[in-house]
C-alpha positions in Angstrom: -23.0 90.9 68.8 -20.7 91.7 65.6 -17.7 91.5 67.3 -18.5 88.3 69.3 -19.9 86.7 65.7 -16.5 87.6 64.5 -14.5 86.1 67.6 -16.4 82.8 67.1 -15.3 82.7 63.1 -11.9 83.7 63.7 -11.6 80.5 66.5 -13.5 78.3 63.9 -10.9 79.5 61.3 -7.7 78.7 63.5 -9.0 75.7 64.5 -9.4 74.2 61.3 -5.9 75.4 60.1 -4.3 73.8 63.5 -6.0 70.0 61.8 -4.9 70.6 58.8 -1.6 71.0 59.3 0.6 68.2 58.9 2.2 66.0 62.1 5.3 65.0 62.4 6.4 61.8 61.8 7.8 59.5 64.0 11.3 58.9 63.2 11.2 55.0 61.9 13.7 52.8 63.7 16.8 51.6 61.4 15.9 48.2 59.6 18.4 45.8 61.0 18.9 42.8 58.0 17.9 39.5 59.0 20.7 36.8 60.2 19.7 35.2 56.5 20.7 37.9 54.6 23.7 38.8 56.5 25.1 35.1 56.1 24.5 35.2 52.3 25.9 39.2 52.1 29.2 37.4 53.6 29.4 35.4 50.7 29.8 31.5 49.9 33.7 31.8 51.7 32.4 32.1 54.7 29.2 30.0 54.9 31.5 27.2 53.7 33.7 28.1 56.7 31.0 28.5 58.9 29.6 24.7 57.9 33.2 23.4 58.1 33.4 25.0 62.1 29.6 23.7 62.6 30.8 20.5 61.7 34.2 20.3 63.8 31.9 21.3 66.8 29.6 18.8 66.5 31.7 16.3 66.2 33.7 17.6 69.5 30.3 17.3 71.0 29.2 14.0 69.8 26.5 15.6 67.9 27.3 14.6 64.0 25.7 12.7 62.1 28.1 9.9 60.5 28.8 10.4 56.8 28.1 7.5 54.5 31.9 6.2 53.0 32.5 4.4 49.9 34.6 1.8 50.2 37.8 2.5 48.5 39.4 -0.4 46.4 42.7 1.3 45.0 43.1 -1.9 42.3 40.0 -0.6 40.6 40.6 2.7 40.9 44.2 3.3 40.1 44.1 0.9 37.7 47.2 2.7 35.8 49.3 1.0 38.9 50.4 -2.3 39.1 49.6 -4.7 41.7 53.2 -4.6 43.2 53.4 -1.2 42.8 50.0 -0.3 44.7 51.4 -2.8 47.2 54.9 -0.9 47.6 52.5 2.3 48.0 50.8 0.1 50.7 54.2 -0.5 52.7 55.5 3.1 52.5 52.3 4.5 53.9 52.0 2.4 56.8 55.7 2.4 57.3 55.2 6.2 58.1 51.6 5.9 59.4 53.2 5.4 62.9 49.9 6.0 64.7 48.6 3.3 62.8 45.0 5.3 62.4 45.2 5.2 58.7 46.1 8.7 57.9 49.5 10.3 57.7 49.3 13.3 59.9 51.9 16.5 59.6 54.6 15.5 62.1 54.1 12.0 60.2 54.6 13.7 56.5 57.3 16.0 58.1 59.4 12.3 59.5 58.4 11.0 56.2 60.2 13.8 54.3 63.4 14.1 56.4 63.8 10.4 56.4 63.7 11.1 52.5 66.1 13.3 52.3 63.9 16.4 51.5 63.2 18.1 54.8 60.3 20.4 54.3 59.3 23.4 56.3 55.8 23.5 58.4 54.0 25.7 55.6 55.8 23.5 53.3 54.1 20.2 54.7 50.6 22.1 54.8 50.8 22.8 51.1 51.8 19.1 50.2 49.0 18.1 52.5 46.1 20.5 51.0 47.4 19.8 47.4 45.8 16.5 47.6 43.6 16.9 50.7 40.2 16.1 49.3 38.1 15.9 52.5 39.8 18.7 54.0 41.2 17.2 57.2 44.3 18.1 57.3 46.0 14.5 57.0 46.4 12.6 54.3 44.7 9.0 53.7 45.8 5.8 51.6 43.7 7.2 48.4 44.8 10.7 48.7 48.6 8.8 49.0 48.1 7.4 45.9 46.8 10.4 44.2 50.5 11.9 44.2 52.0 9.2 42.2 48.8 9.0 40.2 49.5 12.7 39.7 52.9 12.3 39.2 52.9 9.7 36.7 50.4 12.4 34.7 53.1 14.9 35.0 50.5 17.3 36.8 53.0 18.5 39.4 55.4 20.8 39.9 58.9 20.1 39.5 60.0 21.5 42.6 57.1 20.8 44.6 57.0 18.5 47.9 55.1 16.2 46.3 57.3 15.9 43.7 60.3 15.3 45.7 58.4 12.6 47.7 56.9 10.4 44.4 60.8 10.8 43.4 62.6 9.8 46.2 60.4 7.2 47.6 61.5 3.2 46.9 58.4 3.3 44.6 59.4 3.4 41.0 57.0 5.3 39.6 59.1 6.9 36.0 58.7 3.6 34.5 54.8 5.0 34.7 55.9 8.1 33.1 56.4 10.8 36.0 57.3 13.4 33.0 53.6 13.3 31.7 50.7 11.4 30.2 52.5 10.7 26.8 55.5 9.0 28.3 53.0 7.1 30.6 51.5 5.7 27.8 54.9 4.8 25.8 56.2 3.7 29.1 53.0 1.3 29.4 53.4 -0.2 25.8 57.2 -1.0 26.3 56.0 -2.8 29.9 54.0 -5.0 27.7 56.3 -5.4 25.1 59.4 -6.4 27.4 56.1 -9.2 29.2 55.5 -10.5 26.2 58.9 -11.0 24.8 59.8 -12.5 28.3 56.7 -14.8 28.1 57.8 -15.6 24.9 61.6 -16.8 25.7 60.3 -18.9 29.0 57.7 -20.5 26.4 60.3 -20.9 23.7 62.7 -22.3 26.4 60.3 -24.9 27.6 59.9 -25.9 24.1 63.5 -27.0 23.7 63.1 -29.2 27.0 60.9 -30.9 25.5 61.9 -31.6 22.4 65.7 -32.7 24.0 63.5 -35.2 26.2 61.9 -36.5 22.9 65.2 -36.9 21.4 66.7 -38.2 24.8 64.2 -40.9 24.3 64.4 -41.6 20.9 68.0 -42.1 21.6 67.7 -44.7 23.9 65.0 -46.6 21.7 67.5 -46.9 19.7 70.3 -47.8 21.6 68.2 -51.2 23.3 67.1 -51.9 19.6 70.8 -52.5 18.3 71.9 -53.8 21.6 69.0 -56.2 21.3 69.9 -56.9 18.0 73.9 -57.7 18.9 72.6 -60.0 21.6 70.0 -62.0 19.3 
């Protein structure tokens, strides 16, 4: 009976020491990130680029959505331009716009360029393009045309620089504006207004002397039929 007693406690005991020991976990599955934080771990670079492709595809598709546009009137705008200037702008952009879409593609730029006299190579063209290329599309439009004189005439670009050669070289004379910076913009602006004025001032002066040769033209002969009036009385 003793020994069976002690059988039955020594079962008890390894039975309780078999549940209280502890089970092994199981081994928890790698936590993958979510596409969200993946996108935003890739930085803004690439969600930019990733909204810029989203965008080219859709519009392949037929999908986008049309983006509202401002209409663009360069006389209020680049109001540091003259009329006739903004005008000679005009002609030389659609001179070159041979597709007649309204942009100036590269091949465009490229004619535009060797027709100038300053051939440029094809990374050469993409940098004139993207220097002023605010919509990123890879052509330029009249606005963004005008920018590089505007930008010239503020002395903001590079000497040697594409863009610099094309404001230069184009029939637009744009260093009357100032094309070596803001300060000789302005100087060059007052002497415009200067040279107007004094120009104003001769045709007004000159018109002034017709008139008073006419007065004296009829004074003249007032007096000429008086006395002969008087010889003949």
């Amino acid at each position: 009976m003793a020994s069976e007693e002690l059988a039955r406690k020594l079962q008890s005991r390894l039975t309780t020491s078999q549940e209280a020991e502890p089970r092994p976990e199981r081994e928890q599955s790698p936590v993958r990130p979510k596409p969200q934080e993946a996108e935003a771990a890739c930085g803004d670079s690439s969600s930019e680029l990733s909204a810029k492709l989203t965008r080219r595809q859709d519009i392949n598709e037929g999908n986008a959505a049309p983006r509202l546009t401002r209409v663009f009137n360069p006389y209020t705008e680049f109001k540091e331009f003259s009329r006739k200037q903004i005008k000679d702008m005009e002609m030389m952009f659609k001179q070159y716009d041979t597709g007649k879409d309204g942009f100036i593609d590269l091949m465009e730029l490229k004619l535009m360029m060797e027709k100038l006299g300053a051939p440029q190579t094809h990374l050469g063209l993409k940098n004139m393009i993207r220097e002023v290329d605010e919509d990123f599309d890879g052509k330029l439009s009249f606005r963004e045309f005008l920018l590089i004189f505007r930008r010239a005439a503020a002395g903001e670009l590079q000497e040697e620089s594409g863009l610099m050669a094309l404001a230069r070289l184009s029939e637009i004379n744009v260093s009357t504006e100032g094309v070596m910076g803001a300060k000789d913009f302005f100087e060059a602006k007052m002497q415009a207004l200067s040279l107007g004025s004094k120009f104003e001032a001769e045709i007004l002066e000159e018109k002034e002397e017709r008139k008073r040769q006419e007065v004296e033209k009829k004074q003249r002969q007032a007096a000429f039929k008086q006395l002969q009036s008087a010889f003949c009385s």
